[in-house]
N, C-alpha and C positions, 0 to 999 in steps of 0.2 A: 535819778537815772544813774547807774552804775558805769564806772569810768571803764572804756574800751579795751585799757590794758591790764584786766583781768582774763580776758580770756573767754572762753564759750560756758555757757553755764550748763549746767547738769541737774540730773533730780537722779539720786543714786537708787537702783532698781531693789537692793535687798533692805537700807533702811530709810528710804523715801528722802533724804536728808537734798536740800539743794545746796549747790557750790559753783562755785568758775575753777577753771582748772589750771588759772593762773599760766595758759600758754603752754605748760608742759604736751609733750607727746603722749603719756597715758595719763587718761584721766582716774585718778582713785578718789572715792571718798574717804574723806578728813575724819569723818565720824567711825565707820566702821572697818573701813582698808578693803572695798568692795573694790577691783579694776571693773571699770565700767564697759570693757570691751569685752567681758565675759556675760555682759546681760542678755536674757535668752531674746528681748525683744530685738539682738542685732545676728543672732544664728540665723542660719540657712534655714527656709524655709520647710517646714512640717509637711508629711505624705498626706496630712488633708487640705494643704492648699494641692499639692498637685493632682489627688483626685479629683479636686473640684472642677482643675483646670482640661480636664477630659472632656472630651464628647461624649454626649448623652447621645446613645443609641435610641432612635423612636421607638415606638408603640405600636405593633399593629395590632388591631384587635383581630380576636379571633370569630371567625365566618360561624355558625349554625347551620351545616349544609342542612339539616331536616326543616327548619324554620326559613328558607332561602325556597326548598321543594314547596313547602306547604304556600306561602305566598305565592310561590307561582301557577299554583294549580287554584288557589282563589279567582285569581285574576281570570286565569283559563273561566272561570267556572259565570264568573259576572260577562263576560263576554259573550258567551253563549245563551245568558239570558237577555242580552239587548237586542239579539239578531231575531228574540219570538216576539 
C-alpha cells in the first residue's frame, strides 16, 4: 500500500506511465514532461456531447390522404352491403 504522503496518483495521458505527484500543484509526468492539466480527457466538453444533449424533435408520419379516401369509401361500401 503506497504511503499517503506521495500525493494523488496519476496515469500520464501521452505516455500512459503512472506516478504520484508527490503533492505538488501541477502534476507532470516524470517520464515524458507531459502537464497532465493539458489532457484532452479534462477539456471542456466536445459539440457532440452538446448535440446529444438536445431535444429530439418527434416524428410525425406522414398521412396518405388517397389511401385515408380509399379506406373510407371501403368501409361506405361494406355498410351498404349489410343493410341488403
Amino acid at each position: 500500500m503506497p504511503a499517503k504522503d506521495l500525493g494523488s496518483k496519476h496515469s500520464c495521458f501521452k505516455c500512459s506511465t503512472k506516478f504520484y505527484d508527490l503533492k505538488k500543484p501541477v502534476a507532470v509526468c516524470p517520464k515524458c514532461g507531459a502537464d497532465q492539466r493539458e489532457s484532452p480527457a479534462l477539456k471542456a466538453p466536445s459539440e457532440k456531447r452538446s448535440r446529444a444533449a438536445r431535444p429530439v424533435e418527434p416524428v410525425v408520419p406522414e398521412v396518405d390522404e388517397e389511401a385515408e379516401v380509399d379506406a373510407e369509401a371501403d368501409e361506405d361500401d361494406d355498410e351498404d352491403d349489410d343493410d341488403e
